[in-house]
C-alpha positions as a printed Julia matrix, in Angstrom:
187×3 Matrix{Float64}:
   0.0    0.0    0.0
   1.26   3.48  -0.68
  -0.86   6.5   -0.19
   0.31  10.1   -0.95
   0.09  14.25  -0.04
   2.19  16.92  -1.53
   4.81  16.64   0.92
   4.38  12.53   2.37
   4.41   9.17   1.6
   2.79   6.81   3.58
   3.9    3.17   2.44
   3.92  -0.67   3.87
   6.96  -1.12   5.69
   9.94  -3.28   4.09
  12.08  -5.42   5.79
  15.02  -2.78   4.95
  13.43  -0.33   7.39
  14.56  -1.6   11.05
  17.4    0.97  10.83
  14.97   3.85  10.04
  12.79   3.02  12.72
  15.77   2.54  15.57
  16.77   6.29  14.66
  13.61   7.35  16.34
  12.3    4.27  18.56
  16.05   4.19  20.23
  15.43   7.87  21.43
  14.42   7.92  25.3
  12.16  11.06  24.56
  10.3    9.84  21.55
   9.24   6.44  23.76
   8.64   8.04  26.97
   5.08   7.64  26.51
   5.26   4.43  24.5
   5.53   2.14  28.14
   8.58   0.52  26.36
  12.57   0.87  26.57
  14.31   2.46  23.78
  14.93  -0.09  21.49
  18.16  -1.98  20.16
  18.82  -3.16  16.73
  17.03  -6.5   17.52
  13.69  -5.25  18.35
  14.1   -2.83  15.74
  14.25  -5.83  13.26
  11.68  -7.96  15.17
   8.92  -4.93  15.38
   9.09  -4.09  11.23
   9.26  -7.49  10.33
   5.66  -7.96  12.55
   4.93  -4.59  10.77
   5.59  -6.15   7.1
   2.54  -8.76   7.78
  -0.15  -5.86   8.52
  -0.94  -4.41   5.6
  -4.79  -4.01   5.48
  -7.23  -4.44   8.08
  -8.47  -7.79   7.03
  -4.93  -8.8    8.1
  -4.71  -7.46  11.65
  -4.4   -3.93  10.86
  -2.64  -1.11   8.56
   0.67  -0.19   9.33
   2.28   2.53   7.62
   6.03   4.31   7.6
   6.07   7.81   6.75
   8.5    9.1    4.28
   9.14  12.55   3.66
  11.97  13.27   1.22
  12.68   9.76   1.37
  13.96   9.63   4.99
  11.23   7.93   7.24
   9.83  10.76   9.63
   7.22   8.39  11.64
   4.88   5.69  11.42
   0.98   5.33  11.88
  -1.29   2.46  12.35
  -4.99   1.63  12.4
  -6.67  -1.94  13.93
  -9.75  -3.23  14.76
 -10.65  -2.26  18.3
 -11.28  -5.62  20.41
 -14.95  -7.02  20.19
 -15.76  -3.81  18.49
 -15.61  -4.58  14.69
 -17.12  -1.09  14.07
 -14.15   0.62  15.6
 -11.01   1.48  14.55
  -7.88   2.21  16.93
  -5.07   4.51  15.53
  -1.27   5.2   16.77
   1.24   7.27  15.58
   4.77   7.57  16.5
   7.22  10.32  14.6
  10.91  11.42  15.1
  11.85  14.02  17.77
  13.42  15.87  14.8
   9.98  15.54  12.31
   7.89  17.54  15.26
   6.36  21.38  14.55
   5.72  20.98  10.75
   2.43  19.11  10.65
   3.46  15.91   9.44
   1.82  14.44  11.52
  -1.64  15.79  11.26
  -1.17  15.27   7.56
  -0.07  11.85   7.63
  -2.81  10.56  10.34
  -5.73  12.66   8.36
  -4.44  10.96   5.39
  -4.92   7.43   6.92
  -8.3    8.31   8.16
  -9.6    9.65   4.89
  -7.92   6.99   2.49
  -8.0    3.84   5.01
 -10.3    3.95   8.02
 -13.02   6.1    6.47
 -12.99   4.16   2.97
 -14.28   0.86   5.02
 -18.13   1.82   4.78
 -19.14  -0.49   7.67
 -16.57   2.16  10.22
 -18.71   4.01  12.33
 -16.27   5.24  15.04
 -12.2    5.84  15.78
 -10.18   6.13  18.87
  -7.14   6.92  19.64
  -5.66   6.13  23.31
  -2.84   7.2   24.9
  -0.69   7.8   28.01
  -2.47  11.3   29.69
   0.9   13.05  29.96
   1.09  12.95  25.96
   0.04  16.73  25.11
   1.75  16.6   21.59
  -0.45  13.93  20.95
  -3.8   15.37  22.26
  -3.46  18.11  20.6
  -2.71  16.2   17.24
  -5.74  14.31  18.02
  -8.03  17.71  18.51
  -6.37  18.83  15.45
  -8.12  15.54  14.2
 -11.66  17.09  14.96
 -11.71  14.02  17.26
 -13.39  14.22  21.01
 -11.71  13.26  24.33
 -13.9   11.16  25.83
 -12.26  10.03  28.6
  -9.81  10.2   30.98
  -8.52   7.23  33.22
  -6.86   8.25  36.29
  -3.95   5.84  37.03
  -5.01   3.16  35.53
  -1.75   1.87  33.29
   1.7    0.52  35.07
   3.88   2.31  33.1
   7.56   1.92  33.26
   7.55   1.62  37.15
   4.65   4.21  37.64
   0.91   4.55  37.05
   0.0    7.03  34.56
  -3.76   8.37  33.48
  -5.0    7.3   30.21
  -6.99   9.79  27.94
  -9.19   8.68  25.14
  -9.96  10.05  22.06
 -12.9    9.07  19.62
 -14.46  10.06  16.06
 -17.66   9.42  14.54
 -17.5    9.05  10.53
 -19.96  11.92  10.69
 -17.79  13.74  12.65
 -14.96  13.5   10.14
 -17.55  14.56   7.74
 -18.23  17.55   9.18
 -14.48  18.17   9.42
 -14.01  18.18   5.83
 -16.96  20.26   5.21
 -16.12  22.93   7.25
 -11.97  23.1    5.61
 -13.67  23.45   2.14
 -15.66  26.39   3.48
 -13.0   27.58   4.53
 -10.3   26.59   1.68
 -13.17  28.73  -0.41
 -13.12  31.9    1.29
């Protein structure tokens, strides 16, 4: 799969990407609110090759590198949400160095409008993550998407509890998203 904007390319990953992925996913800051280590060159390997087999969402999930200028800036993913087949999950995760430029925003709007959103039996999207996470909050308000909720230590996360906030979507929400940036793209 290979989807693309003016400035990104969002692709399947390739077994050749493990060293594109440790330049982000060894960096302490970028996985602070992953709940995992840093990783080394074998996880690195282990995670895109796990990555390589999810390529739609009859197979698990879509995940998806992000290229732009041909150096892989990030990485986004959608799933089924458990024993909810009418709900999609997402995750992102992007390079300390890709931050402030709106890559992300593009690249996880582009993977709602050209993956989730194209499966006509999705009805709703959420995106869940550790409560401290304010970069991606606001990427998910950007989004047009909801918080919903907010779980007050209710993840062990690397030797703490930590609040978990959840954001959610309704199709028609994302509908009215679009609307509302063509009004606005016409004025």
């Amino acid at each position: 799969m290979e989807l693309k904007t003016d400035r990104l390319i969002l692709r399947s990953y390739r077994s050749t990407d493990a060293g594109a992925l440790l330049r982000y996913y060894s960096d302490p800051e970028v996985c602070k609110y992953l709940c995992h280590d840093p990783w080394d060159e074998a996880q690195a390997r282990n995670k895109v090759e796990q990555r390589c087999r999810r390529t739609s969402l009859d197979d698990g999930g879509v995940n998806l590198v992000v290229e732009a200028g041909r150096v892989v800036i990030g990485n986004v993913a959608a799933w089924f949400a458990t024993e909810k087949e009418q709900t999609l999950e997402l995750g992102w995760v992007f390079a300390a160095d890709a931050r402030g430029r709106g890559y992300a925003t593009e690249a996880v709007q582009t993977l709602l409008d050209d993956v989730v959103f194209a499966v006509p039996e999705v009805h709703r999207v959420i995106a869940e993550m550790d409560g401290r996470n304010t970069a991606s909050a606001a990427l998910a308000e950007r989004l047009g998407m909801r918080r919903e909720a907010h779980f007050v230590a209710d993840w062990r996360c690397e030797g703490q509890w930590t609040n978990t906030v959840v954001y959610a979507m309704l199709r028609q929400d994302r509908s009215m998203c679009l609307a509302s940036e063509c009004e606005r793209d016409a004025q």
